[in-house]
C-alpha positions in Angstrom: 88.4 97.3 103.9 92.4 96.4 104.3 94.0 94.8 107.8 96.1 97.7 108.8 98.6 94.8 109.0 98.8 95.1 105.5 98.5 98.5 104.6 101.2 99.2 106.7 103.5 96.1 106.5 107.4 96.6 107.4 107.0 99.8 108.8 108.0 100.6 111.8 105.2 102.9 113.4 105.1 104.0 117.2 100.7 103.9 118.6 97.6 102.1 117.4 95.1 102.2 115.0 91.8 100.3 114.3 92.2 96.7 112.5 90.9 97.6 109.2 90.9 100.3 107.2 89.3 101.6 103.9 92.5 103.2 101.9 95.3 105.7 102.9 95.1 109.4 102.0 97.5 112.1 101.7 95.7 115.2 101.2 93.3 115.8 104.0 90.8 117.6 101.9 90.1 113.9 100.1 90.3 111.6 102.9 87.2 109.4 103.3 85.4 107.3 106.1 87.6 104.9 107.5 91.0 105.6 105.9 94.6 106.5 107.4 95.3 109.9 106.8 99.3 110.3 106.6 100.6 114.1 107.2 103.1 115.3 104.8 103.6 118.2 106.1 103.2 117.4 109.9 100.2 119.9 110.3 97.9 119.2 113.5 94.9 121.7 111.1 95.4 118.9 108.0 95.3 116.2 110.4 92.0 117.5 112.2 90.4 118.6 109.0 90.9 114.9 107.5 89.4 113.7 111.1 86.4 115.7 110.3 86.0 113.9 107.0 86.0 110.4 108.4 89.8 109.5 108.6 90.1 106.5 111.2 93.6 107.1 111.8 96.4 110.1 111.6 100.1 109.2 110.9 102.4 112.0 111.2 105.8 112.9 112.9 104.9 114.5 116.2 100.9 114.1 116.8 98.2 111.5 115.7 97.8 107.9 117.0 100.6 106.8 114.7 104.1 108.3 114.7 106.0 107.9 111.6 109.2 108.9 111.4 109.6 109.6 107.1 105.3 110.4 106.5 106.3 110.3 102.7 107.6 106.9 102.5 105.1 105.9 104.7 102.4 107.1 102.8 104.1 105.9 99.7 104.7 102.1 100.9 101.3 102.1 102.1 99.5 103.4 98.8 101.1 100.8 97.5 100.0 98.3 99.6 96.3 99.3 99.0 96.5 100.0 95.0 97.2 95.8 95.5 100.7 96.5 93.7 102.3 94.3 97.1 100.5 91.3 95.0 99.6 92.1 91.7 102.2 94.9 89.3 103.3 94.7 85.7 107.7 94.7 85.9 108.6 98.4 86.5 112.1 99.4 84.7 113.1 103.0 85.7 115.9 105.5 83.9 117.5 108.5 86.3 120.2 110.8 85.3 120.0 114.3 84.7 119.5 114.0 80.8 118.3 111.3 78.3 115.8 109.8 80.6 112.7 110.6 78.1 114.6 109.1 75.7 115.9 106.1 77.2 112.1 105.4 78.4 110.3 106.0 74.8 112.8 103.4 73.6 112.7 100.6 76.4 108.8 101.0 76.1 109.3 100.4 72.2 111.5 97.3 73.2 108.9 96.1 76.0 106.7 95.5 73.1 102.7 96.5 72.3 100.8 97.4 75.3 103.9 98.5 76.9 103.3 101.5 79.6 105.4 104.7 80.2 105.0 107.7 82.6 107.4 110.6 82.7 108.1 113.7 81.3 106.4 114.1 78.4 103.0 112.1 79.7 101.6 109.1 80.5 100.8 106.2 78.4 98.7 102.9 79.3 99.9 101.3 75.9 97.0 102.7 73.9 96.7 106.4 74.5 98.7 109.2 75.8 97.9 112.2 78.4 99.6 115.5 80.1 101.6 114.5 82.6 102.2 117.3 85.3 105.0 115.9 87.5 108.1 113.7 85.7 107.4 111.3 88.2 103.8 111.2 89.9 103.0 111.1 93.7 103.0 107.5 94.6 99.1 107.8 94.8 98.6 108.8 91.0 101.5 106.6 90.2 99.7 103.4 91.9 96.2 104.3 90.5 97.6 104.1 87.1 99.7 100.8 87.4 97.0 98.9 89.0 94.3 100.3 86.2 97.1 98.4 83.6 95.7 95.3 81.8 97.0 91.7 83.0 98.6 91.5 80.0 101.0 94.3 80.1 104.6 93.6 79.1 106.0 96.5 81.6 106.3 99.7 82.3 109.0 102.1 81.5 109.2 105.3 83.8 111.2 108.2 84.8 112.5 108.4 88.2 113.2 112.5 89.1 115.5 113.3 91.7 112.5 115.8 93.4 110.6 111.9 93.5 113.3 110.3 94.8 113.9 113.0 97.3 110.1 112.7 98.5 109.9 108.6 98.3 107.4 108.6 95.6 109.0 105.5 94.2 108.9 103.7 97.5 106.8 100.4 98.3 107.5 99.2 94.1 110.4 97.1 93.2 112.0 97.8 89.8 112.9 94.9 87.5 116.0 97.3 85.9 116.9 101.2 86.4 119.2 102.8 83.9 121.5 105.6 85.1 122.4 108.2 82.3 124.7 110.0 84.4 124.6 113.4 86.7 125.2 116.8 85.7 124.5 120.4 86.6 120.8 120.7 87.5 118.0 121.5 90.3 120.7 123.0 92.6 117.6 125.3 93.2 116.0 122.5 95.2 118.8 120.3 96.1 120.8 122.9 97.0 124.2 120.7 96.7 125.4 118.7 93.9 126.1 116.0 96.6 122.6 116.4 97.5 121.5 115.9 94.3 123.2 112.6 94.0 121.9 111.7 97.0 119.0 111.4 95.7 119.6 109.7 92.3 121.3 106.7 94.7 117.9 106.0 96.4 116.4 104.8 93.4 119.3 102.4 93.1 117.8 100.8 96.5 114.6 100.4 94.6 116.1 97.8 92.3 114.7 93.7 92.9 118.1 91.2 93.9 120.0 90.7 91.0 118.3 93.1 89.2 120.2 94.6 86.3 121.4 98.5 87.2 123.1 100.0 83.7 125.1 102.7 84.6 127.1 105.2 82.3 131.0 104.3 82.7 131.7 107.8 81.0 130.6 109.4 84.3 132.7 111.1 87.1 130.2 109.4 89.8 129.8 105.8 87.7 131.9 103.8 90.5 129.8 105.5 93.7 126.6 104.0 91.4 128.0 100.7 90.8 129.1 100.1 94.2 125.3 101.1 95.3 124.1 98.3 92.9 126.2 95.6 94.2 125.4 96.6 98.0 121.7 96.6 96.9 121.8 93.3 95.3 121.8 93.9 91.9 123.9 93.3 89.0 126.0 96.2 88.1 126.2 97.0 84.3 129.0 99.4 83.2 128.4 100.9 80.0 130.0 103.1 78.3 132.6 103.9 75.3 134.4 101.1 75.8 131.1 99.0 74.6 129.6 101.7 72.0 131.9 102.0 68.6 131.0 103.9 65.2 130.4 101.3 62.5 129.9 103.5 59.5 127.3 106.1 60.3 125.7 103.8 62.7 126.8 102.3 66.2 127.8 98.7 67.6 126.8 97.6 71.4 129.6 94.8 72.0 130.3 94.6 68.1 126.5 94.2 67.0 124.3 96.3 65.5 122.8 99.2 67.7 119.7 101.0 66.0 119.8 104.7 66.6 116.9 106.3 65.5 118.4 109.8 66.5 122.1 111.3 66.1 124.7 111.7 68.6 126.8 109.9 70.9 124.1 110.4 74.2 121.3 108.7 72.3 122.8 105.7 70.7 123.9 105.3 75.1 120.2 105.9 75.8 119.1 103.0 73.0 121.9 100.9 73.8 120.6 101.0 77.6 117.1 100.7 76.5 117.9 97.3 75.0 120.0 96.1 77.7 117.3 96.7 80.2 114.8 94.9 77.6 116.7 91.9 77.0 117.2 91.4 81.0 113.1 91.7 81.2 113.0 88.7 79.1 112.8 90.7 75.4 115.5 88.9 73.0 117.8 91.3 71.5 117.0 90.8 67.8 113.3 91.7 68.8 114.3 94.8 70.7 116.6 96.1 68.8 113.7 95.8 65.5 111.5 97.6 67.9 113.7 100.3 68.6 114.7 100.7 65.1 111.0 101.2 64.3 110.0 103.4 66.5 108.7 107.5 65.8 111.2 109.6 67.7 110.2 110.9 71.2 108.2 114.1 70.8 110.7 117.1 71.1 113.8 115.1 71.3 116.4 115.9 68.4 112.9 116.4 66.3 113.3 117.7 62.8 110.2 119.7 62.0 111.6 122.1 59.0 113.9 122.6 56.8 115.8 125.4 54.4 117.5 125.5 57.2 117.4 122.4 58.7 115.6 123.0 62.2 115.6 120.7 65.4 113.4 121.0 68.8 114.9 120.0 71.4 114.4 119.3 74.9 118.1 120.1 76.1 118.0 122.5 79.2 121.3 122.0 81.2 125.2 122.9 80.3 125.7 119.0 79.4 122.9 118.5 77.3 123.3 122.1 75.3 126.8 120.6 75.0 125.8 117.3 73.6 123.1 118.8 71.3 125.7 121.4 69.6 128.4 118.6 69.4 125.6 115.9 67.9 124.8 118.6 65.5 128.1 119.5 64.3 128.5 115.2 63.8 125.6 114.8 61.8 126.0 118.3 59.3 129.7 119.0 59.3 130.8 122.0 58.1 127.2 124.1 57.7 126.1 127.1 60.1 124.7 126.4 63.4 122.4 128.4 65.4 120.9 127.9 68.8 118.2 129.4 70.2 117.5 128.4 73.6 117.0 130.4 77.6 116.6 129.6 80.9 113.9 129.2 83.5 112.8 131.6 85.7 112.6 130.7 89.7 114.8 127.8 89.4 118.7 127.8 89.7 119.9 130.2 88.3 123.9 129.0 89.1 123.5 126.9 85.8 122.3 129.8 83.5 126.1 131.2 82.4 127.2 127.7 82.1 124.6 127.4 79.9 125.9 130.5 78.0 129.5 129.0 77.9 128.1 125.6 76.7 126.3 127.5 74.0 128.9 129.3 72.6 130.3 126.4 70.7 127.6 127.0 68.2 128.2 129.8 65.3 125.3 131.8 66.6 123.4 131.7 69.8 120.2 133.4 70.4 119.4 133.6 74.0 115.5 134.0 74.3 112.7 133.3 76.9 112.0 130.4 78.2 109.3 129.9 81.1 110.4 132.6 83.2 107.2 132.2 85.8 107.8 135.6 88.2 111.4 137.0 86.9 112.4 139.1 84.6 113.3 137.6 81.1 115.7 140.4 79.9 117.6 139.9 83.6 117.8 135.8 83.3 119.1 136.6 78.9 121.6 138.8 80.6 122.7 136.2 83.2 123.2 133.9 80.0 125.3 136.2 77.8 127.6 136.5 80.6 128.6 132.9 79.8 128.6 133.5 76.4 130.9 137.1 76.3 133.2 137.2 73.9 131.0 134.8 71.4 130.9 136.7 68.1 127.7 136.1 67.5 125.5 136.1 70.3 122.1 138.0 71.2 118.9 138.6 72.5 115.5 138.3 71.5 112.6 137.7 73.9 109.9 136.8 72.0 110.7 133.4 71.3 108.8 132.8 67.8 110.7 135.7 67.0 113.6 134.4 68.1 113.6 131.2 66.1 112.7 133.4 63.0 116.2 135.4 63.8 118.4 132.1 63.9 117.0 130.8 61.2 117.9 133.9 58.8 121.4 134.0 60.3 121.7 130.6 59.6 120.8 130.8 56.3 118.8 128.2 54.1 121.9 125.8 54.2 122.6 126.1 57.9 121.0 124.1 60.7 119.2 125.7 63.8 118.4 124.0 66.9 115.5 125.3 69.4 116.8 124.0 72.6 114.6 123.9 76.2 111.1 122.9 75.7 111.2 120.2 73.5 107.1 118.7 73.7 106.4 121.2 76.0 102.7 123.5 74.8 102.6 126.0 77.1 105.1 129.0 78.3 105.0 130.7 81.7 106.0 134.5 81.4 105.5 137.2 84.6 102.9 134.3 86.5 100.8 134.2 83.3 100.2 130.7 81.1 100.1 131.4 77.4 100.1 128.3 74.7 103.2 127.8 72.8 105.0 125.1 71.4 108.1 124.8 69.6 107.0 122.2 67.9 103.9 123.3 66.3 105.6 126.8 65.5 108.6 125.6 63.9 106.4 123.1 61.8 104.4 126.3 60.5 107.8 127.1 58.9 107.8 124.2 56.9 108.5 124.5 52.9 105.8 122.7 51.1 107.2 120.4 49.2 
């Protein structure tokens, strides 16, 4: 049992509830004997159905003997509190933005060290293994399970912080050691609705950061200052970094005139290492050591991933106008001169704003072939047409819907010294077309294409 003292410690909550209590629960289908049950949703039925299984105590905005004002931070601050994390929590370094944050995580987990912990987008990892991950970042129940299953030992934990998680607090009750901000571009409107929204959003992680924590923000961003100013009202240490630190030095980069390792091309990622080993070296890694780990590490799964060749061909996760942007521009840096093809589409039931900026983005590539991604309930030929509108005009630009097909097309009009890039799932193994789940992966296909040597 847990004093409710505890359990619900700086919160300001209106009514009563016993003294002790067994746990906290969010979903009244899995509340137990004893625990608080906090309403999400505000529904009297959830409220009476976790009742029914033994909940001591509702919290909720307008019924239940404890009135909460925001029931999602309060049931995140108080998961917390009874995962033990209050006491006991290996240092938590997050990375927001709207691109680079898998990247930017696999490395700092690589700098942390062995035994160091990631969760985000492309799974979790407890140091030793790896698994699915459904959400890029959990619900703070999940979340807290799996930091307070980590050994004693563990050097840290390197984690994704989504704007959706932000948005619903599922970060709240943990105090991060370092956040990285990669910058904000056009994504999620869907959800957010606005782009100052959105932002919102990505500054409440900010609050999230320990005094005099570090908070590494990209200086090449329109919003940079509005972040920096959030870091020095939250306590922390503002870090601006951007071109005026990162250099070329042959065909590698310099972080303030030293050596940067860069496992993978282009501009965005040697900014996503570079922020990797800033954060690392403010955990307490020295910088020789972190960069050596960074160095050596395999690349992130679907990130700028070579899997064939004759023509060279990439998987990529890129899926907004600013990351098809910096994938075709990194491309055309590291193979000057040869034939670039993109193949990449659009979600279906998400915003759909960004789809003909991703068109226009896509047409600085020789030839685009616009294809489907997970297009859940819509129509894949209507969201490839919404697409080509941005890219009208292009000389080369089409349609193909089956996306192994697709691939196969861009790599003949390439031609077997031209490069192709397969842009928008990146590590993803599964594709969602009309409501039905098939298995795909880019990956795996592409590496089917593979000469033998």
């Amino acid at each position: 049992m847990i004093p409710a003292a505890e359990l619900f410690r700086g919160q300001a909550l209106d009514g009563a509830c016993p003294a002790m209590l067994a746990g906290v629960a969010r979903d009244s289908r899995r509340a137990h004997p004893g625990d608080a049950f906090v309403s999400q949703g505000d529904d009297p039925v959830h409220s009476r159905e976790a009742e029914a299984n033994g909940a001591a105590v509702v919290a909720a905005r307008s019924h239940g003997g404890l009135r909460t004002v925001h029931p999602r931070w309060t049931f995140a601050r108080a998961s917390a509190a009874a995962a033990g994390l209050d006491r006991r929590c290996p240092p938590l370094a997050a990375v927001t933005g709207t691109k680079g944050k898998s990247t930017t995580v696999h490395f700092l987990a690589a700098a942390l060290g062995p035994g160091a912990a990631r969760v985000g987008t492309v799974g979790w990892h407890d140091g030793v293994s790896e698994r699915p991950n459904s959400q890029t970042t959990p619900p703070p129940d999940e979340l807290h399970a799996f930091l307070a299953g980590l050994p004693a030992g563990c050097p840290g934990v390197a984690l994704e912080a989504s704007s959706h998680g932000a948005d619903q607090h599922r970060l709240a009750g943990l105090r991060l050691a370092a956040l990285a901000v990669t910058g904000l571009g056009h994504d999620h409107l869907d959800y957010h609705r606005t782009a100052a929204a959105y932002c919102q959003a990505k500054l409440r992680t900010v609050r999230l950061l320990a005094p005099g924590a570090p908070c590494v923000v990209n200086a090449d961003d329109a919003r940079a200052a509005l972040f920096l100013h959030a870091a020095r009202c939250a306590g922390a240490v503002p870090v601006a970094l951007g071109r005026a630190r990162l250099a070329r030095r042959g065909a590698g980069w310099t972080l303030d005139g030293g050596e940067l390792p860069t496992p993978l091309p282009g501009a965005f990622n040697a900014w996503n290492a570079a922020a990797a080993l800033l954060m690392a070296e403010a955990m307490g890694v020295p910088r020789e050591l972190a960069c050596g780990r960074i160095a050596a590490a395999p690349p992130p799964p679907g990130r700028f991933e070579l899997l064939a060749r004759e023509p060279l061909t990439y998987v990529d996760y890129a899926h907004t106008p600013e990351s098809i942007a910096n994938l075709v521009a990194a491309l055309r840096e590291a193979h000057p001169g040869r034939r670039l093809a993109l193949v990449f589409g659009c979600g279906g039931d998400r915003d759909p704003s960004k789809r003909a900026p991703m068109g226009r983005a896509a047409a600085a590539a020789d030839v685009v072939v616009v294809t489907t991604d997970n297009s859940r309930s819509e129509d894949p030929a209507a969201i490839a047409a919404q697409v080509l509108a941005g890219l009208a005009g292009h000389a080369q630009a089409e349609a193909e819907h089956e996306r192994g097909a697709a691939i196969l097309r861009a790599r003949a009009l390439a031609g077997v010294d031209g490069v192709v890039a397969v842009a928008g799932k990146g590590h993803e193994t599964t594709q969602t077309i009309r409501g039905q789940v098939r298995q795909w992966s880019d990956r795996d296909f592409v590496r089917t294409l593979e000469r033998p040597a």
